[in-house]
mmCIF file of the N, C-alpha and C atoms, coordinates in Angstrom:
data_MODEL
# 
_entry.id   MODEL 
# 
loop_
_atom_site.group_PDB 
_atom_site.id 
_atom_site.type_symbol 
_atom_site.label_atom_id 
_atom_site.label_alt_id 
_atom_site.label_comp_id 
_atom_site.label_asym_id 
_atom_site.label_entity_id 
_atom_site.label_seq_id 
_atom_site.pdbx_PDB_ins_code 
_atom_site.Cartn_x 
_atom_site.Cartn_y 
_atom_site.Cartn_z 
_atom_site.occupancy 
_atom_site.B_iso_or_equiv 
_atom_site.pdbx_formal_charge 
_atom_site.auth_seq_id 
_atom_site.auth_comp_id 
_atom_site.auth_asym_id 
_atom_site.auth_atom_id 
_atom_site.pdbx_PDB_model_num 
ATOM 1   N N  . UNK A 1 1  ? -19.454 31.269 58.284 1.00 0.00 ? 1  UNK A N  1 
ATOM 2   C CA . UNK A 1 1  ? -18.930 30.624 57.093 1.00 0.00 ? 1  UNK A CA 1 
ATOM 3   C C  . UNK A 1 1  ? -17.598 31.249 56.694 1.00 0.00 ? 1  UNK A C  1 
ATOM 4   N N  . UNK A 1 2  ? -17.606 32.113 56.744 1.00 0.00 ? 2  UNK A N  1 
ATOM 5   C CA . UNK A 1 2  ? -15.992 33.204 56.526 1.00 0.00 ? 2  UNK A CA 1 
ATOM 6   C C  . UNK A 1 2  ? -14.726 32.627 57.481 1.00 0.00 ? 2  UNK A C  1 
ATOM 7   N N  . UNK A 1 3  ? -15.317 32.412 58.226 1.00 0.00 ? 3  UNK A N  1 
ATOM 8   C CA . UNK A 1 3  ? -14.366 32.083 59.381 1.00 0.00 ? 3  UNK A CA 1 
ATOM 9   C C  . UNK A 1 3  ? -14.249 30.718 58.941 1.00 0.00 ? 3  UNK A C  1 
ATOM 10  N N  . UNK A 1 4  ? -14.655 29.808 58.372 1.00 0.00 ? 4  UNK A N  1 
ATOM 11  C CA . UNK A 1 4  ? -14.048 28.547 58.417 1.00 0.00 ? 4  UNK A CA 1 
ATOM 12  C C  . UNK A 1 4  ? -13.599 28.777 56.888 1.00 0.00 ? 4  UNK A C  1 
ATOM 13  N N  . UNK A 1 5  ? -13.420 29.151 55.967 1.00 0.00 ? 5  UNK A N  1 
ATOM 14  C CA . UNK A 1 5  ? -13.176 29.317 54.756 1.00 0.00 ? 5  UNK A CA 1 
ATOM 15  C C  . UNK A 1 5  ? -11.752 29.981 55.665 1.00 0.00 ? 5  UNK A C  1 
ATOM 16  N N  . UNK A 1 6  ? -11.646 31.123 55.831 1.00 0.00 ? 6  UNK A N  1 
ATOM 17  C CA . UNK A 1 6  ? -10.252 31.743 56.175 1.00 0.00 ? 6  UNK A CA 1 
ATOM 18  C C  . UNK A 1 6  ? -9.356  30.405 57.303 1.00 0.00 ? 6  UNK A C  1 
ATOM 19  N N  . UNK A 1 7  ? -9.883  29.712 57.839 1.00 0.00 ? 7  UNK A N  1 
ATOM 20  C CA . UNK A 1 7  ? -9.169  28.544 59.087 1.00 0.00 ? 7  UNK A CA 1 
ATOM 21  C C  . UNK A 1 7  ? -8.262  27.529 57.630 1.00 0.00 ? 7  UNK A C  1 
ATOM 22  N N  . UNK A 1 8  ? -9.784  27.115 56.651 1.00 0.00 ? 8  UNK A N  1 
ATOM 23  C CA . UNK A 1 8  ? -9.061  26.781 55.969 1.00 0.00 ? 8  UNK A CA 1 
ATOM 24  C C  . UNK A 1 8  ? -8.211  27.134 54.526 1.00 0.00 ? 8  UNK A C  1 
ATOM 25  N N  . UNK A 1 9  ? -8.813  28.389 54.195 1.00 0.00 ? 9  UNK A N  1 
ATOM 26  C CA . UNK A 1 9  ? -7.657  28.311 52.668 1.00 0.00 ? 9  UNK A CA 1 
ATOM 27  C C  . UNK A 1 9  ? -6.982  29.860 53.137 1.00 0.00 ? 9  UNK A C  1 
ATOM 28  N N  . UNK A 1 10 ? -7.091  30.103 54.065 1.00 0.00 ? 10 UNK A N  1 
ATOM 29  C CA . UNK A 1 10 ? -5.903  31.328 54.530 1.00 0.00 ? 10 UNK A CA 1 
ATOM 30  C C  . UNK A 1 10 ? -4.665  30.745 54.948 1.00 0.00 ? 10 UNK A C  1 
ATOM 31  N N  . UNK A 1 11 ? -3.361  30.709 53.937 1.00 0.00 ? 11 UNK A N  1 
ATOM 32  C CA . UNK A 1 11 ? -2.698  29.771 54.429 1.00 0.00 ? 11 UNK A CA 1 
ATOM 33  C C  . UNK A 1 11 ? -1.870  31.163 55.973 1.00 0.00 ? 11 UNK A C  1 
ATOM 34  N N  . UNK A 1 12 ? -2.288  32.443 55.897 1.00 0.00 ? 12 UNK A N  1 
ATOM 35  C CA . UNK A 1 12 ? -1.678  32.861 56.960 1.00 0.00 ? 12 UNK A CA 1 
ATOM 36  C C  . UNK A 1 12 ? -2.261  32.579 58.193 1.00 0.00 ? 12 UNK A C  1 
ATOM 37  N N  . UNK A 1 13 ? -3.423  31.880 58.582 1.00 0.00 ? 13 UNK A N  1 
ATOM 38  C CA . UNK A 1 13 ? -4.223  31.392 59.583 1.00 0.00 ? 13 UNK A CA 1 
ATOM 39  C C  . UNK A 1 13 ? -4.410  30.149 59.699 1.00 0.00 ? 13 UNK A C  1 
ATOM 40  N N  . UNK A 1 14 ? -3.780  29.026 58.954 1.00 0.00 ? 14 UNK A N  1 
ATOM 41  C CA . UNK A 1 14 ? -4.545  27.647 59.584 1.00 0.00 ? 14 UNK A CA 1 
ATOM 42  C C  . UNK A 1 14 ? -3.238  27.303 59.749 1.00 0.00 ? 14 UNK A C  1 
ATOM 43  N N  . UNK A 1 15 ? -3.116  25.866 60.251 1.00 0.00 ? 15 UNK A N  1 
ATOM 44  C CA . UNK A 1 15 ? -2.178  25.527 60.840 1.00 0.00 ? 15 UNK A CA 1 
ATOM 45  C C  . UNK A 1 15 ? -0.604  25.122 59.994 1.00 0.00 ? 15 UNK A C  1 
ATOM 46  N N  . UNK A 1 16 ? -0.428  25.276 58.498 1.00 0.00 ? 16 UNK A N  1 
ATOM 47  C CA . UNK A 1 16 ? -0.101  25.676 57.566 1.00 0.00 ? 16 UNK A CA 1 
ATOM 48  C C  . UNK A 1 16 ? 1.253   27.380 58.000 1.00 0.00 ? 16 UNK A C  1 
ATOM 49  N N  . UNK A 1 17 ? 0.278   27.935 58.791 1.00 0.00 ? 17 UNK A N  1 
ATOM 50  C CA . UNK A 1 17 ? 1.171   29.317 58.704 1.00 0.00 ? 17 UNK A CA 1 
ATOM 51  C C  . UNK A 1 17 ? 2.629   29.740 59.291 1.00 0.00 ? 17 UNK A C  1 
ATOM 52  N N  . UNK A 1 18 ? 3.311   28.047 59.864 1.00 0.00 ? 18 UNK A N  1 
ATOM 53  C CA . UNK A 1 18 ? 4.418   28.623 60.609 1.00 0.00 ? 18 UNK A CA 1 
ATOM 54  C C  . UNK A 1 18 ? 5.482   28.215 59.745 1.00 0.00 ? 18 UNK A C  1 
ATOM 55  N N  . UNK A 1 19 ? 5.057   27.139 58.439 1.00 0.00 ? 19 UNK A N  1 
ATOM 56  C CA . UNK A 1 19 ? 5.941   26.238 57.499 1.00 0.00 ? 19 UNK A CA 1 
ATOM 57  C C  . UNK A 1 19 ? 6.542   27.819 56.793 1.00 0.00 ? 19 UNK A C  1 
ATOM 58  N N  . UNK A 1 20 ? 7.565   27.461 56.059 1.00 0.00 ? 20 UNK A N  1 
ATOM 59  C CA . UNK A 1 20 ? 8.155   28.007 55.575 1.00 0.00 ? 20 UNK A CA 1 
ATOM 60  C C  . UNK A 1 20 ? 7.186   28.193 53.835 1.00 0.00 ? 20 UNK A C  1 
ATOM 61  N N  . UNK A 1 21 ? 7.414   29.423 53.426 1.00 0.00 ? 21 UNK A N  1 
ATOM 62  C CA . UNK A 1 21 ? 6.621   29.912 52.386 1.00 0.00 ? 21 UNK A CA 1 
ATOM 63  C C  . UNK A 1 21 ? 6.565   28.624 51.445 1.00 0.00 ? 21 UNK A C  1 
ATOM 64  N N  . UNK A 1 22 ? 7.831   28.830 51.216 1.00 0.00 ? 22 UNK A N  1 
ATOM 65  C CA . UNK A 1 22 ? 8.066   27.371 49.925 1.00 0.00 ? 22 UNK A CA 1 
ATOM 66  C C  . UNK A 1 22 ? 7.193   26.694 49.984 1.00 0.00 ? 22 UNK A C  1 
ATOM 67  N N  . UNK A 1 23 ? 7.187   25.972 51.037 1.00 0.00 ? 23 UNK A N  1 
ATOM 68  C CA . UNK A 1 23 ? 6.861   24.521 51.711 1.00 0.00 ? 23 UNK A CA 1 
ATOM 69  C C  . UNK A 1 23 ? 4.873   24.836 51.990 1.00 0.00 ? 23 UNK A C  1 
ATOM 70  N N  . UNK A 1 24 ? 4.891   26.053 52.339 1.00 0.00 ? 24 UNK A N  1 
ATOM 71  C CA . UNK A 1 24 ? 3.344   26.271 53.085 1.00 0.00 ? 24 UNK A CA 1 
ATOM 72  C C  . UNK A 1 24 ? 3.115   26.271 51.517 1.00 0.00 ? 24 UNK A C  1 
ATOM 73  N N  . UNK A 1 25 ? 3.465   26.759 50.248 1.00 0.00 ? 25 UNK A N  1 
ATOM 74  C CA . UNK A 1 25 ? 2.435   26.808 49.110 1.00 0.00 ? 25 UNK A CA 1 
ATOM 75  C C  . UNK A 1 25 ? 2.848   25.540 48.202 1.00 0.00 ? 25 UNK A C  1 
ATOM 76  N N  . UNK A 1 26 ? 3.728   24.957 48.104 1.00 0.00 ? 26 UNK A N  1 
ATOM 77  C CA . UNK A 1 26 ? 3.607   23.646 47.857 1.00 0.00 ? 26 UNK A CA 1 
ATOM 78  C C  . UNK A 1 26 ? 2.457   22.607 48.525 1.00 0.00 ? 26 UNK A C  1 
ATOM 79  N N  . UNK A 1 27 ? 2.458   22.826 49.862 1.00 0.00 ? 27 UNK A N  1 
ATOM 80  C CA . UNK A 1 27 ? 1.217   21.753 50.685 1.00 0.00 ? 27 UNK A CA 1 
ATOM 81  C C  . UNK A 1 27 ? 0.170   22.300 50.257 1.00 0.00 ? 27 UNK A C  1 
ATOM 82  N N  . UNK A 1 28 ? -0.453  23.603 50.278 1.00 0.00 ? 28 UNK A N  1 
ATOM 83  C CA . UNK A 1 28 ? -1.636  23.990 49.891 1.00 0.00 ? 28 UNK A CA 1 
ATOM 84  C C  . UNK A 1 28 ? -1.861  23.801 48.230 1.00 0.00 ? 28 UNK A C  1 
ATOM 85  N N  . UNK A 1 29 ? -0.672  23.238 47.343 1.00 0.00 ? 29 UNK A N  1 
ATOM 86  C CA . UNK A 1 29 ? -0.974  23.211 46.082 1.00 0.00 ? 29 UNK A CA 1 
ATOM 87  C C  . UNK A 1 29 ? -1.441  21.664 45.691 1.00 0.00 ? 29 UNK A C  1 
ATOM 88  N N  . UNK A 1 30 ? -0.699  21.151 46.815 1.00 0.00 ? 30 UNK A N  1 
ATOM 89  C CA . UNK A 1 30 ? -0.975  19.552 46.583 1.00 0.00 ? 30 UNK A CA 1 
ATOM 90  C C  . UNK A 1 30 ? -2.743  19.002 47.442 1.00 0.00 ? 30 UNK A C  1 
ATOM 91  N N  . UNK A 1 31 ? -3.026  20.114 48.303 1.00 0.00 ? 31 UNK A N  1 
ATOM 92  C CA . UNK A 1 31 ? -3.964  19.953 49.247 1.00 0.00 ? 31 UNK A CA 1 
ATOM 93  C C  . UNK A 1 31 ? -5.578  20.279 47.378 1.00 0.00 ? 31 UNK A C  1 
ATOM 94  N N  . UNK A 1 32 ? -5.007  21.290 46.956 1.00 0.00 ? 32 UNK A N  1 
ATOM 95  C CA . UNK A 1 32 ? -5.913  21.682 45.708 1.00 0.00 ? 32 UNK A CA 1 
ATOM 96  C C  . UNK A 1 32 ? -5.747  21.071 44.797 1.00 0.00 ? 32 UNK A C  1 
ATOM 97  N N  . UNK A 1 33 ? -4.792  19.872 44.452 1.00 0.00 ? 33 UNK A N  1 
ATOM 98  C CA . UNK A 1 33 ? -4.634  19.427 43.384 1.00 0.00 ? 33 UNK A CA 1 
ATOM 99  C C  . UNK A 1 33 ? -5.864  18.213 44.227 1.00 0.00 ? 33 UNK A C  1 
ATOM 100 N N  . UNK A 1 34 ? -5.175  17.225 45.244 1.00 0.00 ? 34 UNK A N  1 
ATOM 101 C CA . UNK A 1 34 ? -6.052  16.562 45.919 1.00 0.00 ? 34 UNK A CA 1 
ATOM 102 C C  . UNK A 1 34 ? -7.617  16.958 45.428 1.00 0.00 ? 34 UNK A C  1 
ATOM 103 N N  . UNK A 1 35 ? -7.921  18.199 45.672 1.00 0.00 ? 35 UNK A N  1 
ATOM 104 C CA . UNK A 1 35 ? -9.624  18.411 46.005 1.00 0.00 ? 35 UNK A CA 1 
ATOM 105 C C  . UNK A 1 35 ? -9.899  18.251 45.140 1.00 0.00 ? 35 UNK A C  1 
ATOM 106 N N  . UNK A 1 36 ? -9.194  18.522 43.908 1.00 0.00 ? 36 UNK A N  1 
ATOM 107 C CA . UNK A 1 36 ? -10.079 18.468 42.187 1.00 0.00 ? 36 UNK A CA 1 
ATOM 108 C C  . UNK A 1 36 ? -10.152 17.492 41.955 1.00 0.00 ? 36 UNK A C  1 
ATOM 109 N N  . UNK A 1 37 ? -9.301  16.189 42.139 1.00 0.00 ? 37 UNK A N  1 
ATOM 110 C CA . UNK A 1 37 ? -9.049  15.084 41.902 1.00 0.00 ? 37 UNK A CA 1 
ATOM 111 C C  . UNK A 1 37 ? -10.261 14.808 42.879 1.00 0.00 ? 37 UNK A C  1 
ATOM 112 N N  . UNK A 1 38 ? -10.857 14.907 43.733 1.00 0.00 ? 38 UNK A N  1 
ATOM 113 C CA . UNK A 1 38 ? -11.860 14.237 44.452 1.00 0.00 ? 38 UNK A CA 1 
ATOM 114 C C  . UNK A 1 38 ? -13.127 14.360 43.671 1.00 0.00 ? 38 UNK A C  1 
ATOM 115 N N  . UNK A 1 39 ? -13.475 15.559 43.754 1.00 0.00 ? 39 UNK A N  1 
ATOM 116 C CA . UNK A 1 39 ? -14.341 15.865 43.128 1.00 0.00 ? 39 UNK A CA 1 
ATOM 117 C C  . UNK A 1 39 ? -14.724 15.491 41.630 1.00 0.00 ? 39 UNK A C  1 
ATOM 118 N N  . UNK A 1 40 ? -13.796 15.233 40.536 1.00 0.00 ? 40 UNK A N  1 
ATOM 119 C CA . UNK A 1 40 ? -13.481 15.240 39.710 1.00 0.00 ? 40 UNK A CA 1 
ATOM 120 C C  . UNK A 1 40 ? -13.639 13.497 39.542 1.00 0.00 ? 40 UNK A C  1 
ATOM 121 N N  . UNK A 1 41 ? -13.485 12.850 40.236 1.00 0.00 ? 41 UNK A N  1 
ATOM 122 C CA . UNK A 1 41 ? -13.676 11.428 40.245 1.00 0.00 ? 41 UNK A CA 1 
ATOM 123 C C  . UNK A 1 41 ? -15.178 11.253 40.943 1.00 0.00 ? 41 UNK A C  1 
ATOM 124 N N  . UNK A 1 42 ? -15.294 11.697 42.102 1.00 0.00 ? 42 UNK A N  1 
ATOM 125 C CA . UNK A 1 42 ? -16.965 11.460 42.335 1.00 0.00 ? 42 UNK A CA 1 
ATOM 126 C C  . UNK A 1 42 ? -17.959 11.956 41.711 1.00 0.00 ? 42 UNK A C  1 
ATOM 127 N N  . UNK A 1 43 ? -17.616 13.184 40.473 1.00 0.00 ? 43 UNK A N  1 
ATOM 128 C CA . UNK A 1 43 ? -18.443 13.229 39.768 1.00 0.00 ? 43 UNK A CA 1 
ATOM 129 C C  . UNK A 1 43 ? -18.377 12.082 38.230 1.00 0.00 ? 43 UNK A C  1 
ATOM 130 N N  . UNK A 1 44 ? -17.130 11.865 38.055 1.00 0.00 ? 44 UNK A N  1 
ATOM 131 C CA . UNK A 1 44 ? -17.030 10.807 36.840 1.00 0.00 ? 44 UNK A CA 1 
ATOM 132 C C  . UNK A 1 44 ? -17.226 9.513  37.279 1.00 0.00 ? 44 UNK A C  1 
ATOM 133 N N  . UNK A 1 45 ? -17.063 9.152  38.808 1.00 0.00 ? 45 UNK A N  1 
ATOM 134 C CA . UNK A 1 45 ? -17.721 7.335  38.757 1.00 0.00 ? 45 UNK A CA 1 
ATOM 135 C C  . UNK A 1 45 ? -18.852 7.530  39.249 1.00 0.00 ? 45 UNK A C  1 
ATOM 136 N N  . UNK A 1 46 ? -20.053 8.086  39.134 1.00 0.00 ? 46 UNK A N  1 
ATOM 137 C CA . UNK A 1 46 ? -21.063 8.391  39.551 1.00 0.00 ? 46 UNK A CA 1 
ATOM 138 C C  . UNK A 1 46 ? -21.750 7.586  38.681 1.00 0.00 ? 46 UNK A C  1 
ATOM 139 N N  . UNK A 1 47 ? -21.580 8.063  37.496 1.00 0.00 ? 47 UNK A N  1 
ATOM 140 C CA . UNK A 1 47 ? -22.123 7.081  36.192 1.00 0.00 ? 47 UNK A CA 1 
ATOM 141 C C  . UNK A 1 47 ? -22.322 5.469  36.379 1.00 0.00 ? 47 UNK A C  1 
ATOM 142 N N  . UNK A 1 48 ? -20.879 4.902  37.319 1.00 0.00 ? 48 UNK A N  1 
ATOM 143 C CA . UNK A 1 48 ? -20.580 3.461  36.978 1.00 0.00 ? 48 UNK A CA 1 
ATOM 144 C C  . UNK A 1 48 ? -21.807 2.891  38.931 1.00 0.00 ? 48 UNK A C  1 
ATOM 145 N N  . UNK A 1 49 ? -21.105 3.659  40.159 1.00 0.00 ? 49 UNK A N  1 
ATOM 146 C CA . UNK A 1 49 ? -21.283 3.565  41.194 1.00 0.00 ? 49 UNK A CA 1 
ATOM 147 C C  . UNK A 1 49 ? -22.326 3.819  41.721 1.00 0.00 ? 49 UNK A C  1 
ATOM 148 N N  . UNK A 1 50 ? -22.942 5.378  41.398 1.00 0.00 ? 50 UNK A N  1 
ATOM 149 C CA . UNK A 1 50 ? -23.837 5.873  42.156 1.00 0.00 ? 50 UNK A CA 1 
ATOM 150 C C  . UNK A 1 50 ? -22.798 6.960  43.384 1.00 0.00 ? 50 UNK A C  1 
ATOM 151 N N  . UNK A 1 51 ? -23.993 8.188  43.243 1.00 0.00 ? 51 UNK A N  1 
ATOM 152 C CA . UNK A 1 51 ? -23.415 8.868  44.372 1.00 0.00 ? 51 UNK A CA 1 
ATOM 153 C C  . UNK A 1 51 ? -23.154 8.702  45.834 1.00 0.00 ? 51 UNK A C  1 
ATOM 154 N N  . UNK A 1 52 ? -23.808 7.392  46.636 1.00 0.00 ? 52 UNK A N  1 
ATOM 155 C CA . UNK A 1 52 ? -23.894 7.045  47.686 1.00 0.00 ? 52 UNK A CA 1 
ATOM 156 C C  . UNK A 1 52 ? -22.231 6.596  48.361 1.00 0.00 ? 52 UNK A C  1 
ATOM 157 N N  . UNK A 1 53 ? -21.792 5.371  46.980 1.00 0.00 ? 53 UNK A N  1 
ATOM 158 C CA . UNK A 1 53 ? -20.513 5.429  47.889 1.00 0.00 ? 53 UNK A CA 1 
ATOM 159 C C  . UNK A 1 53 ? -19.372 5.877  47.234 1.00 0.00 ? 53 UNK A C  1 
ATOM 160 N N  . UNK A 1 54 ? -19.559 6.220  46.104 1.00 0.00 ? 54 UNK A N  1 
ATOM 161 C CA . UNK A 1 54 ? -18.135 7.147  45.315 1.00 0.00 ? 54 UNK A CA 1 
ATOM 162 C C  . UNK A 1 54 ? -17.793 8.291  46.184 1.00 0.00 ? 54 UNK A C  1 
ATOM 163 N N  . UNK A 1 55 ? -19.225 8.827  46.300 1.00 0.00 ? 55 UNK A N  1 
ATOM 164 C CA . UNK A 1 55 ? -18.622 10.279 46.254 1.00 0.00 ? 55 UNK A CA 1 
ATOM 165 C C  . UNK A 1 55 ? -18.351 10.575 47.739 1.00 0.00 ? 55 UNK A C  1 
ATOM 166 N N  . UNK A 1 56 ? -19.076 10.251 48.530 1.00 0.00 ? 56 UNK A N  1 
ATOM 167 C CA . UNK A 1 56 ? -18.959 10.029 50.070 1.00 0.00 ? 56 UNK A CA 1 
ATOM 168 C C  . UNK A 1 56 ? -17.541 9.710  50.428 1.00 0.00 ? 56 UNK A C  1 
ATOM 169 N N  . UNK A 1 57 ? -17.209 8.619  50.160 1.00 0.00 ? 57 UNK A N  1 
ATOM 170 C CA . UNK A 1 57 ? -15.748 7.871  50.047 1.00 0.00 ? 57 UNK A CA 1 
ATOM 171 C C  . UNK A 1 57 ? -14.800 8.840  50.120 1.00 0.00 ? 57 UNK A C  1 
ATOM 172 N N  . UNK A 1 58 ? -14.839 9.023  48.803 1.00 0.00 ? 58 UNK A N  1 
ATOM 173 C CA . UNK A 1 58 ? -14.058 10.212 48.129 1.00 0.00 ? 58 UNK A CA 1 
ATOM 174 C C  . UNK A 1 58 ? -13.727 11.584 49.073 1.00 0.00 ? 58 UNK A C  1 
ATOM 175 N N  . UNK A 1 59 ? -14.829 12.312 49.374 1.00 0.00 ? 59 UNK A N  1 
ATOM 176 C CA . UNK A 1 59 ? -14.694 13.583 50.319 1.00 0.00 ? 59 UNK A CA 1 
ATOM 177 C C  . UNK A 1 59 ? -14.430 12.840 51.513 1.00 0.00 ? 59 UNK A C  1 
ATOM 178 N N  . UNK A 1 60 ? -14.638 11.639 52.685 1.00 0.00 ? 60 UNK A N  1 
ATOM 179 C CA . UNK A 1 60 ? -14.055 11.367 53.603 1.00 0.00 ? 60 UNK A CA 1 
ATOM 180 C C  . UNK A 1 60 ? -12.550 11.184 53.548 1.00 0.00 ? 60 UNK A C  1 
ATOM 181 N N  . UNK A 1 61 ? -12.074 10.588 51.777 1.00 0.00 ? 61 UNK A N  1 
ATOM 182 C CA . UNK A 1 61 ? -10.829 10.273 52.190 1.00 0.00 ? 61 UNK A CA 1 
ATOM 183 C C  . UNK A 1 61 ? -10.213 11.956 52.234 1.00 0.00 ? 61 UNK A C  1 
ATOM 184 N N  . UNK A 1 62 ? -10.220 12.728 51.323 1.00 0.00 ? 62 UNK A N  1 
ATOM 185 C CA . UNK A 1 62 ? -10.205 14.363 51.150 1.00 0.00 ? 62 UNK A CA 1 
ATOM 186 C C  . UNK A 1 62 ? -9.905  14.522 52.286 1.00 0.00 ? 62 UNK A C  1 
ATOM 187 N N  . UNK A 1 63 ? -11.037 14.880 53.165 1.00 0.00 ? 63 UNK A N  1 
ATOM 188 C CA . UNK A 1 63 ? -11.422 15.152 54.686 1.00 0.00 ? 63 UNK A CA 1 
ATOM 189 C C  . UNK A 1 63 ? -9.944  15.088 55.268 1.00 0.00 ? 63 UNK A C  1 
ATOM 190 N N  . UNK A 1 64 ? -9.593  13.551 55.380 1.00 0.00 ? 64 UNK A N  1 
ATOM 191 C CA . UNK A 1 64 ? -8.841  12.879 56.598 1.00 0.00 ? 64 UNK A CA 1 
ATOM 192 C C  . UNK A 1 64 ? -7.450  13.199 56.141 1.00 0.00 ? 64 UNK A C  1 
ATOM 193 N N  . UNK A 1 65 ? -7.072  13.211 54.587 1.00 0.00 ? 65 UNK A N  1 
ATOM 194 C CA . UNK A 1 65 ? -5.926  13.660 54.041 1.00 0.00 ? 65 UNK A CA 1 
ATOM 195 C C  . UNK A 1 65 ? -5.773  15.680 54.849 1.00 0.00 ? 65 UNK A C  1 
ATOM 196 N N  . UNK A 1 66 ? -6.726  15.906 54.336 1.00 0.00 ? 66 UNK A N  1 
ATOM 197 C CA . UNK A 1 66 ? -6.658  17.262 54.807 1.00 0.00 ? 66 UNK A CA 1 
ATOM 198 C C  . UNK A 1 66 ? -6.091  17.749 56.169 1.00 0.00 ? 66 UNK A C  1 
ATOM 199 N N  . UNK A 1 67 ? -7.335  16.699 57.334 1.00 0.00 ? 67 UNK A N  1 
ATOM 200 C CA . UNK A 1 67 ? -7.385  17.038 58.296 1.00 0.00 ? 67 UNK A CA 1 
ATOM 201 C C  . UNK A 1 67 ? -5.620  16.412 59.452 1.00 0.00 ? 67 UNK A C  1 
ATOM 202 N N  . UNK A 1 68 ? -4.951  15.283 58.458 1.00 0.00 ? 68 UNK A N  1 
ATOM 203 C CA . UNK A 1 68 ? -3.906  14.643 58.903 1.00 0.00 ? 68 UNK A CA 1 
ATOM 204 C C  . UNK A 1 68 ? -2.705  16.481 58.286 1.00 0.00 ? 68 UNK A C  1 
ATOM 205 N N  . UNK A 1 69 ? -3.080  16.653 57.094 1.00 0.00 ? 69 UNK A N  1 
ATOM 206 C CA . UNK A 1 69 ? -2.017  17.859 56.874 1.00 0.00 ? 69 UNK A CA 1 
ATOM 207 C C  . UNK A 1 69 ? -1.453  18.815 57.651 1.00 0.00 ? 69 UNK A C  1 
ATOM 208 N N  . UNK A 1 70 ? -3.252  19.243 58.076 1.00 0.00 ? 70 UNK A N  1 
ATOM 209 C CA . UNK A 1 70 ? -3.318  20.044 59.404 1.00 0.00 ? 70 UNK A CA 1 
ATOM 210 C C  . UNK A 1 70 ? -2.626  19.848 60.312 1.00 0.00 ? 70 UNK A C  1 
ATOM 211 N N  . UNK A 1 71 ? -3.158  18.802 60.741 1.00 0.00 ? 71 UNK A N  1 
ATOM 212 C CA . UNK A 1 71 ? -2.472  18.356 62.552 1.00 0.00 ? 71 UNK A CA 1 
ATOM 213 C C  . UNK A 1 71 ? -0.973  17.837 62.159 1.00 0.00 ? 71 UNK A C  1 
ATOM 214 N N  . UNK A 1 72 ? -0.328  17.457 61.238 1.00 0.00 ? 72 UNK A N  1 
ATOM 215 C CA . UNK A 1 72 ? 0.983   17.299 61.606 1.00 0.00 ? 72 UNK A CA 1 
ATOM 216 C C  . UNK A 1 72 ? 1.460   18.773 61.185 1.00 0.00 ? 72 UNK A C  1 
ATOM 217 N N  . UNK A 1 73 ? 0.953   19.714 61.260 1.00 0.00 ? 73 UNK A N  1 
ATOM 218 C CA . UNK A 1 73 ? 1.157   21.267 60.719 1.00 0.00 ? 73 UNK A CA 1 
ATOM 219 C C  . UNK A 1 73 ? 1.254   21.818 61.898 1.00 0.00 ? 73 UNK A C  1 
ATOM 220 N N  . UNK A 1 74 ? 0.574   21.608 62.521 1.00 0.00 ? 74 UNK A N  1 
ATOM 221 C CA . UNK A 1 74 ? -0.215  21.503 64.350 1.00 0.00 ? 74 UNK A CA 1 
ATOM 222 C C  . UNK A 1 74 ? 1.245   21.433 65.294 1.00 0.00 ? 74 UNK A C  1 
ATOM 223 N N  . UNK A 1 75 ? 1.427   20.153 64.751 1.00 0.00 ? 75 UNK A N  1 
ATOM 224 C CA . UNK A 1 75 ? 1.931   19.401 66.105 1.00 0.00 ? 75 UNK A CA 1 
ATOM 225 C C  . UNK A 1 75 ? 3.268   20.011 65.569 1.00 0.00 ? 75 UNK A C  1 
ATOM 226 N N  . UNK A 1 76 ? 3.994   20.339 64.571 1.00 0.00 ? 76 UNK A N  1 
ATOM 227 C CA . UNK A 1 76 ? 5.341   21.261 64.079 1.00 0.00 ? 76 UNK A CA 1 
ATOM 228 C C  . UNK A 1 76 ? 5.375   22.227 64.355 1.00 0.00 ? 76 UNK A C  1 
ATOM 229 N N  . UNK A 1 77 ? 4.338   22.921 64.658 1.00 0.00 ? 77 UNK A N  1 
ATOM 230 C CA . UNK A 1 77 ? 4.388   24.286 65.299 1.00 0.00 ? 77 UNK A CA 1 
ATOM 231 C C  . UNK A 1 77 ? 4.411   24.184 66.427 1.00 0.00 ? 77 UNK A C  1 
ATOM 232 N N  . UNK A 1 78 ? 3.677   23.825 67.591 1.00 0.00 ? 78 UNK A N  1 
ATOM 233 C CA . UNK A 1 78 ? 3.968   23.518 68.870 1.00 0.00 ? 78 UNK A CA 1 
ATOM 234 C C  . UNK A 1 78 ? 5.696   23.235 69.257 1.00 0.00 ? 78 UNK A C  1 
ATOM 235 N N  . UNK A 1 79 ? 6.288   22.389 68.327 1.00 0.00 ? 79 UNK A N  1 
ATOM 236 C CA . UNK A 1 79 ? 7.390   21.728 68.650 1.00 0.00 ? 79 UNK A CA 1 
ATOM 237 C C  . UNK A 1 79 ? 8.399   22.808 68.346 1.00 0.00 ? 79 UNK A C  1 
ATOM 238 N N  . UNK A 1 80 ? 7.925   23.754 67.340 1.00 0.00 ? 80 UNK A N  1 
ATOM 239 C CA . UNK A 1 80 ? 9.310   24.887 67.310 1.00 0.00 ? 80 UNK A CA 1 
ATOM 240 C C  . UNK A 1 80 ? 9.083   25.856 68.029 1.00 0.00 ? 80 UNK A C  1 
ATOM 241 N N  . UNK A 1 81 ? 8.071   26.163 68.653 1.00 0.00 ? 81 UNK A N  1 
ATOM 242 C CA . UNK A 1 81 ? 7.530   27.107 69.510 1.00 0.00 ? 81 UNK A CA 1 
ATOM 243 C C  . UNK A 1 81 ? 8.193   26.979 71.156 1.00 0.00 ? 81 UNK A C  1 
# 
């Protein structure tokens, strides 16, 4: 569990770590503004929806936002390397 917690919010280890400071804590601020906002809505349309497809929804779109951050983080590092 440590190890995927550090992959993801260590911005000196995930794919995040070759951007320039500025830029690496701006993405990780918008990546945390994102998560609250997820969470923060699948727990408030829960009331109207139900947890089945708010909240599901919600953390897949999270997920794919996240996981797209990454890999074009990915594929920028490879390319200056």
């Amino acid at each position: 569990m440590r190890n995927v917690y550090h992959a993801i919010m260590d911005p000196s280890v995930n794919p995040l770590r070759n951007l320039p400071v500025a830029q690496r804590m701006q993405a990780m601020v918008y990546l945390s503004i994102m998560w609250t906002t997820v969470f923060c809505a699948a727990a408030g349309l829960w009331l109207w929806f139900g947890e089945l497809i708010v909240a599901h929804v919600m953390i897949a779109v999270g997920f794919l936002i996240t996981g797209l951050t990454f890999h074009r983080a990915d594929i920028r590092n490879r390319v200056l390397s």
